[in-house]
VOVEXVO-248119 format. One record per residue (C-alpha): residue in three letters; x negated, y, z; residue number from 0. Coordinates in steps of 0.2 Angstrom, whole numbers, plus 5000, padded with zeros to 4 digits. Example, Ala and Ser with C-alpha at 12.3 -4.5 7.8 and 13.67 -1.06 7.14 Angstrom:
<sites>
<site 'ala'; <4938; 4978; 5039>; 0>
<site 'ser'; <4932; 4995; 5036>; 1>
</sites>
This chain:
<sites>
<site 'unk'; <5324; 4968; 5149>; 0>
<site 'unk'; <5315; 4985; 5148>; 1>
<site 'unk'; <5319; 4993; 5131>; 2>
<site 'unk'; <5302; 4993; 5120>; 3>
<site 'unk'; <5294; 5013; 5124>; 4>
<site 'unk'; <5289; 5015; 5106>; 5>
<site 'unk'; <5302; 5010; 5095>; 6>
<site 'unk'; <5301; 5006; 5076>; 7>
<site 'unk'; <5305; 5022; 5068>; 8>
<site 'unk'; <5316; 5020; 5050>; 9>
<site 'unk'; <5303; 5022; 5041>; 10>
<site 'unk'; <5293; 5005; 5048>; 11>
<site 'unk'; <5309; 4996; 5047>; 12>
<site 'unk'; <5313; 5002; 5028>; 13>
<site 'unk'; <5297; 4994; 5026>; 14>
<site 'unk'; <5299; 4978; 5038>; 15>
<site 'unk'; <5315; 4975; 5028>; 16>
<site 'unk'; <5311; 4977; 5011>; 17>
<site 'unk'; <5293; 4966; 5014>; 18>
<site 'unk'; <5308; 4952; 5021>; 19>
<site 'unk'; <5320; 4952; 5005>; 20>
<site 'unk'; <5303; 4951; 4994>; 21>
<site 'unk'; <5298; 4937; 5005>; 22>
<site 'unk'; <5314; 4929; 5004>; 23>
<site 'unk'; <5316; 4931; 4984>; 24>
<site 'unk'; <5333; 4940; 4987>; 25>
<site 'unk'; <5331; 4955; 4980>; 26>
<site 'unk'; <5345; 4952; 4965>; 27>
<site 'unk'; <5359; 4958; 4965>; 28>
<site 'unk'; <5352; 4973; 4977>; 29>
<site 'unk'; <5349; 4989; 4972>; 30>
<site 'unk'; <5345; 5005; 4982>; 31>
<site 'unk'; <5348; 5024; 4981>; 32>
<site 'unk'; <5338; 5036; 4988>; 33>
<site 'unk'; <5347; 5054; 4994>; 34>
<site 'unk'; <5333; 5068; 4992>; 35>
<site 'unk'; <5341; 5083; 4999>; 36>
<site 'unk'; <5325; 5090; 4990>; 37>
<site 'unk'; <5326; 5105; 5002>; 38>
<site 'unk'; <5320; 5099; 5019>; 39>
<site 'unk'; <5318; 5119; 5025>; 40>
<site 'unk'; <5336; 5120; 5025>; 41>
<site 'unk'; <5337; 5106; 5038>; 42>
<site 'unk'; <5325; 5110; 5046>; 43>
<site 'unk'; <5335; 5126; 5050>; 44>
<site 'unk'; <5352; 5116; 5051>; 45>
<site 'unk'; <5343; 5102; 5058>; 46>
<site 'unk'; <5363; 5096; 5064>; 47>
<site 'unk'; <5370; 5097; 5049>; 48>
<site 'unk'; <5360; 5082; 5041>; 49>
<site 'unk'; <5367; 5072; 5055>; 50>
<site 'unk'; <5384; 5076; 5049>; 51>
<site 'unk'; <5380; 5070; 5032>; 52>
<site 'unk'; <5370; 5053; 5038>; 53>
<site 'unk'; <5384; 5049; 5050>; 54>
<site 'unk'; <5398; 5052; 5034>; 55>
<site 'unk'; <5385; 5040; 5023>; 56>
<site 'unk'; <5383; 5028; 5037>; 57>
<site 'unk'; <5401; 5026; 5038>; 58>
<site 'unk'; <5404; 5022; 5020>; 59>
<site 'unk'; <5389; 5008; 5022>; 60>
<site 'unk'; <5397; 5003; 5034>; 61>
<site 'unk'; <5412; 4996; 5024>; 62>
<site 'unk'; <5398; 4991; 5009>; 63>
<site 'unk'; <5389; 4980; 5021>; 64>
<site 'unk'; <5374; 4991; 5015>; 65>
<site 'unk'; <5360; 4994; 5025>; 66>
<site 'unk'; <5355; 5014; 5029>; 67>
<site 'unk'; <5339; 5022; 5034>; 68>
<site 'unk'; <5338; 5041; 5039>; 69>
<site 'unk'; <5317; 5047; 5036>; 70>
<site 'unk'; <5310; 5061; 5041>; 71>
<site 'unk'; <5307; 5068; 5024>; 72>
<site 'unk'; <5326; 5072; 5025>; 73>
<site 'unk'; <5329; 5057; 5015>; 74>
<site 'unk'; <5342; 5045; 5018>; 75>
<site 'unk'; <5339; 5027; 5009>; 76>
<site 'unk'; <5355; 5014; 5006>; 77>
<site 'unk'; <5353; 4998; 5003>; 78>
<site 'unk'; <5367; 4987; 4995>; 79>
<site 'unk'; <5372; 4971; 4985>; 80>
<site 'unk'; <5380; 4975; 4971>; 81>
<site 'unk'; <5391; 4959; 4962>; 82>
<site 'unk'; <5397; 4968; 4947>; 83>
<site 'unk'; <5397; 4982; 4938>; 84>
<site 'unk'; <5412; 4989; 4944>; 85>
<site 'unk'; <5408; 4988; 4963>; 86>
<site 'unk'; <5391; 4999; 4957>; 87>
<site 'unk'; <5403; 5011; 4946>; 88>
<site 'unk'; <5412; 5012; 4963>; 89>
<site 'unk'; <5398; 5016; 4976>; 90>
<site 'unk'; <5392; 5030; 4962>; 91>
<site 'unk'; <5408; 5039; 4961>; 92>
<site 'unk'; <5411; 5038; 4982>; 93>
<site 'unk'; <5395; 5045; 4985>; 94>
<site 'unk'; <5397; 5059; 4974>; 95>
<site 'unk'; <5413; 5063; 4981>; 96>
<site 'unk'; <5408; 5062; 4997>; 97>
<site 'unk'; <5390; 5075; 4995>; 98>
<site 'unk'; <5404; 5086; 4986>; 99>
<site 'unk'; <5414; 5085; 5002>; 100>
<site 'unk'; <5399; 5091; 5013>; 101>
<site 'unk'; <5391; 5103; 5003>; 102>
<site 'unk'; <5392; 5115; 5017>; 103>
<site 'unk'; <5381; 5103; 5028>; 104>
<site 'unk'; <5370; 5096; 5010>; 105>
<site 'unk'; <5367; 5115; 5003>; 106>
<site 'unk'; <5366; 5106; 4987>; 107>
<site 'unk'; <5378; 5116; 4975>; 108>
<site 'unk'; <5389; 5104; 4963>; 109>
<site 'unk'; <5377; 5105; 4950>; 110>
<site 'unk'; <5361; 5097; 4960>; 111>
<site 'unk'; <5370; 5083; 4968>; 112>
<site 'unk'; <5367; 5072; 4955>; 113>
<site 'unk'; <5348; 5076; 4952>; 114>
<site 'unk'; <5349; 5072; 4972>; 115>
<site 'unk'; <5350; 5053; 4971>; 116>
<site 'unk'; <5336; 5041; 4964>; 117>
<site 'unk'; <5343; 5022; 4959>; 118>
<site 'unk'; <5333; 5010; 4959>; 119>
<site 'unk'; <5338; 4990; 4954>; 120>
<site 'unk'; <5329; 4978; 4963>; 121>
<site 'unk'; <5329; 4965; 4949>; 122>
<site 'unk'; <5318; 4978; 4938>; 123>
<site 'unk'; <5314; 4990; 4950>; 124>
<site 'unk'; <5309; 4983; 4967>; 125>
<site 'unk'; <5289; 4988; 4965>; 126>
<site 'unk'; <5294; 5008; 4963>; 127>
<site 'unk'; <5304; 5006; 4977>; 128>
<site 'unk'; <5291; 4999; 4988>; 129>
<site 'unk'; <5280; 5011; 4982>; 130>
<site 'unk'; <5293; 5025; 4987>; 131>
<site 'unk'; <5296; 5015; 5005>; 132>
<site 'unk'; <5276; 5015; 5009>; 133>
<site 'unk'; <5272; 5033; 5004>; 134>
<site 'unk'; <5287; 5037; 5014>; 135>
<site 'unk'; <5283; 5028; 5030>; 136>
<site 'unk'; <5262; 5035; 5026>; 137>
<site 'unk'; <5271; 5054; 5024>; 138>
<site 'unk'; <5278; 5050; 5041>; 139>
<site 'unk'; <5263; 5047; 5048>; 140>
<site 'unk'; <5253; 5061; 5043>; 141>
<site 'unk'; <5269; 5071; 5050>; 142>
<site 'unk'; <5267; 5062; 5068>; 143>
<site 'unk'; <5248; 5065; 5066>; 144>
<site 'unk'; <5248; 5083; 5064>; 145>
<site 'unk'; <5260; 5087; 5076>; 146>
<site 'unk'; <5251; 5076; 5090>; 147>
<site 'unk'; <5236; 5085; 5087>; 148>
<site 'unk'; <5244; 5102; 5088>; 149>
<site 'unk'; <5251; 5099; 5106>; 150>
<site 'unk'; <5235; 5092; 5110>; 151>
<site 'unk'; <5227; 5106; 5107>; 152>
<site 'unk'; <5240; 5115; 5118>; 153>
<site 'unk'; <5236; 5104; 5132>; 154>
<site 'unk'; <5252; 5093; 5131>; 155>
<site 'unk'; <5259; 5074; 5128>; 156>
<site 'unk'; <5260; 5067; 5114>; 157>
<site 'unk'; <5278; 5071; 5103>; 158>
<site 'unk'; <5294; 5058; 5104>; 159>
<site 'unk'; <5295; 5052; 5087>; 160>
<site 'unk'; <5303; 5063; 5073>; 161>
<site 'unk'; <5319; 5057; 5072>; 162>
<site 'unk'; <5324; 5052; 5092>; 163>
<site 'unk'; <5338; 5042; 5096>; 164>
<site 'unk'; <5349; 5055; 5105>; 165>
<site 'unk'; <5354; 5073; 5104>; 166>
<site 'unk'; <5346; 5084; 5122>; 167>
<site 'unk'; <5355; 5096; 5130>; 168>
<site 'unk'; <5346; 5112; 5129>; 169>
<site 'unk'; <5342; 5116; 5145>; 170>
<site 'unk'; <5332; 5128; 5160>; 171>
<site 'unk'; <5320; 5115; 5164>; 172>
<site 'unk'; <5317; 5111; 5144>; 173>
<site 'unk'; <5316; 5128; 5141>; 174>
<site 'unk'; <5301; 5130; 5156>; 175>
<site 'unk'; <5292; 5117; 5146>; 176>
<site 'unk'; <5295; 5123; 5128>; 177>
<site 'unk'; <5287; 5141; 5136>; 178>
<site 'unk'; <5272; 5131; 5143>; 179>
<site 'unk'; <5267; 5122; 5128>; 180>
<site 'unk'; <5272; 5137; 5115>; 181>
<site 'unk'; <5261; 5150; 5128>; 182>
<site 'unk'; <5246; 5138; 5124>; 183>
<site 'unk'; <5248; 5135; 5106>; 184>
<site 'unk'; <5239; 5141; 5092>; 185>
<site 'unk'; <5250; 5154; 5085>; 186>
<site 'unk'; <5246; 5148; 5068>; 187>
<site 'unk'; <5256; 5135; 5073>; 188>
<site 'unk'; <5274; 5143; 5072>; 189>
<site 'unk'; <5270; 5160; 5066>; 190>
<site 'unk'; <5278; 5162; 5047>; 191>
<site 'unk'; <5280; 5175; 5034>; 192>
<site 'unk'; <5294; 5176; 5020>; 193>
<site 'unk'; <5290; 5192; 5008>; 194>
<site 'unk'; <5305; 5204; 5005>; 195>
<site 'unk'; <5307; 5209; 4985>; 196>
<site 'unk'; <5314; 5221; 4973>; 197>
<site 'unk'; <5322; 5214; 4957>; 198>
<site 'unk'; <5313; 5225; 4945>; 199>
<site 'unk'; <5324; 5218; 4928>; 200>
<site 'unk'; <5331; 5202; 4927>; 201>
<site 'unk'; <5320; 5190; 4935>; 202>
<site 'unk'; <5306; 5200; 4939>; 203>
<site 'unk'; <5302; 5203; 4957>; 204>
<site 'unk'; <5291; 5214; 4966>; 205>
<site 'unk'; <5286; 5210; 4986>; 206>
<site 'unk'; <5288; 5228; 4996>; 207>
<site 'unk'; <5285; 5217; 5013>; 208>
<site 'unk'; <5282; 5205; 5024>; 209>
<site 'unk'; <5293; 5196; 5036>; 210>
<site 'unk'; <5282; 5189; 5051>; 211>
<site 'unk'; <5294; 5178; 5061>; 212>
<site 'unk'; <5291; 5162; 5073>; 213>
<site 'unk'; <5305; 5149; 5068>; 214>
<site 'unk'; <5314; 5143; 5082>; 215>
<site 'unk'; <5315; 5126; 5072>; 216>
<site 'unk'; <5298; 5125; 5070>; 217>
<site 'unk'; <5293; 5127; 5087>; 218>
<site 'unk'; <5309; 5113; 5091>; 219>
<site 'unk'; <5302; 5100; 5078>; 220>
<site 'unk'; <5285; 5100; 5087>; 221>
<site 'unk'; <5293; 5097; 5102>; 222>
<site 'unk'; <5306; 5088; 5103>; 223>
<site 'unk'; <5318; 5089; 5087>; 224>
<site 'unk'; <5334; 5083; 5093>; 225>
<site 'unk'; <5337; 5094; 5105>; 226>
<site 'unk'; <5350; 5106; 5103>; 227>
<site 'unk'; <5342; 5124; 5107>; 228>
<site 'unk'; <5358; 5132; 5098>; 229>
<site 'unk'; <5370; 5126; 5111>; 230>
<site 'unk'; <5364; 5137; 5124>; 231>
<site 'unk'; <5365; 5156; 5119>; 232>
<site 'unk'; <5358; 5163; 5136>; 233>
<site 'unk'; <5343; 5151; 5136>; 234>
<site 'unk'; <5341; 5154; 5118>; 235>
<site 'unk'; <5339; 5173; 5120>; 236>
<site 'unk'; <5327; 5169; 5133>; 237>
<site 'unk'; <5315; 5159; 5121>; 238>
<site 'unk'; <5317; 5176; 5108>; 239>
<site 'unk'; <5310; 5186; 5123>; 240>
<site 'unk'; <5296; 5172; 5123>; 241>
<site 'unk'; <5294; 5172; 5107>; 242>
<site 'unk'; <5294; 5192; 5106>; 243>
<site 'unk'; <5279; 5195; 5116>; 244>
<site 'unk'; <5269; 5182; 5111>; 245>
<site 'unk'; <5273; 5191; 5094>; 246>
<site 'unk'; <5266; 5208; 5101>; 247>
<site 'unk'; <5254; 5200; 5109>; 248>
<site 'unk'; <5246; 5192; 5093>; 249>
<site 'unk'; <5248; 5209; 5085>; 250>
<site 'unk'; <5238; 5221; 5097>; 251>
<site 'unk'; <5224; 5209; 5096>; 252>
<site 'unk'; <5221; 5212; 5079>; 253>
<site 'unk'; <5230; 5196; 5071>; 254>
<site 'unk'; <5237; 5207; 5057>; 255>
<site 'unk'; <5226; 5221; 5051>; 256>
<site 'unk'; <5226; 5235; 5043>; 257>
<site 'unk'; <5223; 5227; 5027>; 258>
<site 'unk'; <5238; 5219; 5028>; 259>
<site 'unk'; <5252; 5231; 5019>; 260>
<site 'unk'; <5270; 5235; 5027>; 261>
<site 'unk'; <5276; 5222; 5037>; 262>
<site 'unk'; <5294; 5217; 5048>; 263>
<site 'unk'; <5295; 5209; 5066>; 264>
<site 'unk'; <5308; 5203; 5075>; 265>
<site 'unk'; <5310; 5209; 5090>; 266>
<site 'unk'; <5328; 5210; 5103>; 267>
<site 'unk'; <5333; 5226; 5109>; 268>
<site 'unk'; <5328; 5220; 5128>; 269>
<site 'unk'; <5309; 5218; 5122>; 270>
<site 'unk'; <5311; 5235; 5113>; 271>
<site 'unk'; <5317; 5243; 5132>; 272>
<site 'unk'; <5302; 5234; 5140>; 273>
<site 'unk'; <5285; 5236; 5147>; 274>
<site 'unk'; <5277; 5224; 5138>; 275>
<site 'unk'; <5283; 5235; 5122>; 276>
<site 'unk'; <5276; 5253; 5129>; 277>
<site 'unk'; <5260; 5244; 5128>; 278>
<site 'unk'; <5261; 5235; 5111>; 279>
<site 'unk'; <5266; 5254; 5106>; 280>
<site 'unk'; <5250; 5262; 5114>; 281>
<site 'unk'; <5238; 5248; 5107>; 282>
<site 'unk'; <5243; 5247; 5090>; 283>
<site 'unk'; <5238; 5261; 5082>; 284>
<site 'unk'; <5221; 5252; 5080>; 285>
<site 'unk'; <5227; 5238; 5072>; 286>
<site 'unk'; <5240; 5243; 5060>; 287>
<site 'unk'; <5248; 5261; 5053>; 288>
<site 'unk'; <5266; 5261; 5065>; 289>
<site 'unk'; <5272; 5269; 5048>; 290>
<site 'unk'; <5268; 5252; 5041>; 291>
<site 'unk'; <5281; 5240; 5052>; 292>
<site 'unk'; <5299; 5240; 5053>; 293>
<site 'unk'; <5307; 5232; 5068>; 294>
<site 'unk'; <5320; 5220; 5064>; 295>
<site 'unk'; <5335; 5221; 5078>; 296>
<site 'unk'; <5349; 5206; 5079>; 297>
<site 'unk'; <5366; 5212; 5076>; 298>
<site 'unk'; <5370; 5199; 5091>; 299>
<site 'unk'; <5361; 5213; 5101>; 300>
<site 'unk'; <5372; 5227; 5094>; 301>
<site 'unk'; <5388; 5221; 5099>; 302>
<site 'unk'; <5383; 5214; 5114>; 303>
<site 'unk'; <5376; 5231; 5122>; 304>
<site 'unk'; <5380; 5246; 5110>; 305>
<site 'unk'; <5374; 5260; 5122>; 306>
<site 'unk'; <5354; 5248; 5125>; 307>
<site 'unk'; <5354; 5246; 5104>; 308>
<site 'unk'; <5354; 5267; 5104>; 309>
<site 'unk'; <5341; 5268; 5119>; 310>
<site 'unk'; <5329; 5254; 5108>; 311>
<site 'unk'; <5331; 5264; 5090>; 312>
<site 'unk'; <5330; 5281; 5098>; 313>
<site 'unk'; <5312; 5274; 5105>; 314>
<site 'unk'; <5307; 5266; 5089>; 315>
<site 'unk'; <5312; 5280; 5078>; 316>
<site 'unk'; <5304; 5292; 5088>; 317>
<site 'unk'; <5287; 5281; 5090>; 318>
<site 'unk'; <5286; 5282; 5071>; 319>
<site 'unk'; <5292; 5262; 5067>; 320>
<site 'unk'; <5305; 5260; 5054>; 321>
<site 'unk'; <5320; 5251; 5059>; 322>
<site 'unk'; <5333; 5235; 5051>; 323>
<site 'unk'; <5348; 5230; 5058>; 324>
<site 'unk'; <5350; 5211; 5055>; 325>
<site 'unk'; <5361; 5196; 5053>; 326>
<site 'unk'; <5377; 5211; 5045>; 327>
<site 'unk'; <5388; 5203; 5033>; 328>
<site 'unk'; <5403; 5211; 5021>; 329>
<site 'unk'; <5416; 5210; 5034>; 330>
<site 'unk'; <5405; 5217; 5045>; 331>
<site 'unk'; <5404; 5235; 5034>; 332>
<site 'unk'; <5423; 5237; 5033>; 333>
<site 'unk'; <5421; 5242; 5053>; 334>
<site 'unk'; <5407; 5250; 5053>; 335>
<site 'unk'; <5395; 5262; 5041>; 336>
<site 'unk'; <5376; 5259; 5041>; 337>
<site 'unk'; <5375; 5279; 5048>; 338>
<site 'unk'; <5383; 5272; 5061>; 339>
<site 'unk'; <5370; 5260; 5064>; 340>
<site 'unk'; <5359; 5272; 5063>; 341>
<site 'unk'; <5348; 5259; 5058>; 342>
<site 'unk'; <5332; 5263; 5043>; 343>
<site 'unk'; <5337; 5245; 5033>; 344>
<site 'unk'; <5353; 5233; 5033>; 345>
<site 'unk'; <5349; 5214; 5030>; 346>
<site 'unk'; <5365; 5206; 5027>; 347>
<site 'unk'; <5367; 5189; 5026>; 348>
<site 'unk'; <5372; 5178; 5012>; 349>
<site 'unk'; <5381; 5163; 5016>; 350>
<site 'unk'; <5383; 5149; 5006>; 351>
<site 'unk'; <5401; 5143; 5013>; 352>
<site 'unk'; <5408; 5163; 5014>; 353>
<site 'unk'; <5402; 5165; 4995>; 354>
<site 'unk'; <5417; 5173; 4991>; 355>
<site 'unk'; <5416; 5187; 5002>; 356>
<site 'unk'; <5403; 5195; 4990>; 357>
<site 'unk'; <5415; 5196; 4977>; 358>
<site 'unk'; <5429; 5206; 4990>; 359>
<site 'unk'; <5436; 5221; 4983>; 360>
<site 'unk'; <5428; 5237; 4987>; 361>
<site 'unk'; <5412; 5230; 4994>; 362>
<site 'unk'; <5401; 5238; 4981>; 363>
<site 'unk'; <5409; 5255; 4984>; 364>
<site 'unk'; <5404; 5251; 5002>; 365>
<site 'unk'; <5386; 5246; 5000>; 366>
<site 'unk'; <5384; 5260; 4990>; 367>
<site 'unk'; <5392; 5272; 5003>; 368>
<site 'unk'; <5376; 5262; 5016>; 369>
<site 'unk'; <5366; 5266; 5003>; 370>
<site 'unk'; <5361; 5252; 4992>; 371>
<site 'unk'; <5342; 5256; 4994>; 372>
<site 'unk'; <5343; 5253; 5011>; 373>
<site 'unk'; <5351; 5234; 5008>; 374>
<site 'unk'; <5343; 5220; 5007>; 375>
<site 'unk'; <5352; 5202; 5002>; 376>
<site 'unk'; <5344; 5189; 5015>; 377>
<site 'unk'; <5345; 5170; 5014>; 378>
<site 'unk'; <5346; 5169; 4997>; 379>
<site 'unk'; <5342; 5153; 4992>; 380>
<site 'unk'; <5352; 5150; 4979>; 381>
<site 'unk'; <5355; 5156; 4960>; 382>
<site 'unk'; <5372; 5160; 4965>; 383>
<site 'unk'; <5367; 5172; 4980>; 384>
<site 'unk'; <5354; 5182; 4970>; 385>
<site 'unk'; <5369; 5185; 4954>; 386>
<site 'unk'; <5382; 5190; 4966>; 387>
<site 'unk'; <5369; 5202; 4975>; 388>
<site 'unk'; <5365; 5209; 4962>; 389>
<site 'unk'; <5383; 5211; 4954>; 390>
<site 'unk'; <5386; 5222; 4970>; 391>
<site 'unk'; <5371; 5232; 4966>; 392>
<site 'unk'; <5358; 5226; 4978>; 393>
<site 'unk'; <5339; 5226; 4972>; 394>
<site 'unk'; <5333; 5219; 4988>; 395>
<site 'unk'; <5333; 5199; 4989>; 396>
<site 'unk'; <5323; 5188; 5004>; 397>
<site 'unk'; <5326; 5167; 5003>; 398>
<site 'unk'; <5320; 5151; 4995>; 399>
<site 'unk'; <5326; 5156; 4978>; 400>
<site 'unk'; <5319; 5173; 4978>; 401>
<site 'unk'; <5299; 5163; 4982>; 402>
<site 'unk'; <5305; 5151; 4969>; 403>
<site 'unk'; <5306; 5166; 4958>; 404>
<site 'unk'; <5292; 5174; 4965>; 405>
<site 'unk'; <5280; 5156; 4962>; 406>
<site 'unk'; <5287; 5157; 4944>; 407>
<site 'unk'; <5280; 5172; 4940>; 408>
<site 'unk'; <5265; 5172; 4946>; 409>
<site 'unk'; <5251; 5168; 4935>; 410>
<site 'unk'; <5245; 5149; 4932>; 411>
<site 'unk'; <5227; 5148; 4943>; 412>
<site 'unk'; <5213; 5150; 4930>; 413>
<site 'unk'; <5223; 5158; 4917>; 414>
<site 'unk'; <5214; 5167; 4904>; 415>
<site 'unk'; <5217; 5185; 4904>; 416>
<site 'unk'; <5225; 5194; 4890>; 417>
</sites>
């Protein structure tokens, strides 16, 4: 027999299921717990790495005889009977041990792992966590909705579901199509902006500019989210030079104006060396002040091909742009100064699982030798990244936590003036 084309997704089995133990009248001794990652940006990014946590949960079901549902909120639902007290104590303390485990993968620090997990007891319970289940499965649909409708307007099929069955090699015939459907897209679709802030005193932040980046997940989810575009550097340099001059593209034709302050774009050193640049460079001028955008560079690109890195800063320097080397991080600046680099700006990366690297002895002295108004943390997404920056004198932060910061600040909409 065929297998069915449109299978149920998790979200309409979460649903099918929970209908059944209602109908059924078993619904003690179950109980539920939902795992909110709260944070679906960071899996969207690391789309791989809630895998590796759903296969750990799913493997500790497994042995509960429990019932485990991934949704495309991020959220992982597990449903389990629970005889006594002690077999509930015991499922508590093996899940917490096992999120502490893959904190890497979660990017839930220690202290927000409990706050992650949502219990609900079906014997007092059950009609919140229906309630949950159907604004679940309708979240889902909006998702599907939205993303149908954007490749429609792009001229292509309608999206697999969410969450497929399979991981996709990354390959040159799914890179032809992901190039066809992203040439006709609305750029509003994928193109995103992060600010870049000073840390004024304490808390206080002040944006100084604007990232302007298309997401490579993003344009993945839309399309086809389990496939792997990470796994194939050569292709994936290949979609950067896509998404580079569709970038310039956007920007000669007026998409960001004049009004629009000082801004970053990322471009690859190849693009930088190109035709397609030359012209960007004689067109936007009208537009936007060249004084007013810095080029961001991949540090992939430096290493790679010292002697083309040179060649693409000598022509942007000269042009008038400022320059930022990307993606540097602390063990980077113990082979190599900034002068070196040559580069306007350093953007060094803060990563969660090399935490202690910020706290090696002598970087300070180093960033300080780079310049420390020239650095800028990035990825900072967490309390614990924006402290240890700033204890190695950096006033420059971009992330999640640094937005969270920013949304605090800002004053409530309607707020009389004082």
């Amino acid at each position: 027999m065929d297998a069915p084309t449109n299978p149920r997704t998790d979200e309409e089995t979460l649903i099918s299921d929970i209908d059944r133990i209602k109908r059924t009248g078993n619904t003690v001794p179950r109980m539920a717990v939902v795992l909110s990652m709260k944070r679906s940006q960071w899996f969207n990014r690391r789309r791989e790495n809630f895998y590796v946590v759903f296969h750990a949960i799913r493997e500790m079901v497994g042995r509960l005889e429990g019932s485990v549902y991934q949704l495309a909120n991020f959220d992982i639902v597990f449903i389990f009977r629970v005889d006594n007290p002690n077999q509930f104590e015991s499922v508590v303390t093996e899940l917490d041990d096992l999120l502490r485990r893959h904190s890497v993968a979660t990017g839930l620090p220690d202290e927000e792992i409990e706050e992650s997990c949502t219990w609900y007891n079906f014997e007092t319970q059950f009609n919140d966590f229906h309630d949950y289940a159907r604004a679940a499965l309708e979240d889902y649909k909006s998702q599907q909705d939205a993303r149908t409708r954007a490749l429609q307007r792009a001229g292509a099929n309608a999206p697999p579901p969410l969450f497929a069955q399979n991981f996709q090699a990354f390959t040159a015939s799914s890179l032809s199509a992901t190039e066809e459907i992203f040439g006709r897209s609305d750029i509003k679709s994928f193109l995103r902006n992060q600010p870049i802030c000073i840390a004024l005193t304490g808390n206080q932040l002040r944006p100084i500019f604007r990232e302007y980046y298309f997401s490579v997940n993003d344009v993945r989810n839309l399309m086809q989210p389990r496939l792997n575009m990470r796994g194939q550097r050569g292709l994936l340099q290949m979609l950067f030079r896509t998404f580079d001059h569709r970038l310039l593209r956007a920007l000669q034709e007026g998409y960001l104006g004049k009004t629009s302050g000082n801004i970053s774009i990322n471009l690859t050193v190849e693009t930088v060396l190109s035709d397609k640049f030359r012209e960007f460079d004689q067109r936007i001028g009208t537009f936007l002040a060249k004084g007013n955008i810095i080029v961001e560079l991949p540090r992939f690109d430096v290493f790679a091909d010292l002697e083309g890195y040179n060649r693409a800063v000598d022509v942007l320097q000269k042009a008038g742009y400022r320059t930022l080397l990307d993606g540097l991080t602390p063990d980077v600046l113990t082979f190599f100064r900034r002068a070196d680099l040559r580069a306007d700006l350093i953007k060094m990366v803060f990563m969660k699982d090399h935490a202690e690297d910020w706290k090696m002895r002598g970087l300070g002295a180093m960033l300080a030798e780079a310049d420390i108004n020239r650095v800028i943390m990035s990825r900072c997404e967490t309390p614990l990244a924006f402290e240890l920056g700033q204890a190695v004198g950096i006033r420059m932060f971009q992330g999640w936590h640094i937005d969270a910061l920013m949304r605090a600040q800002a004053p409530a909409v309607g707020a009389p003036r004082p």
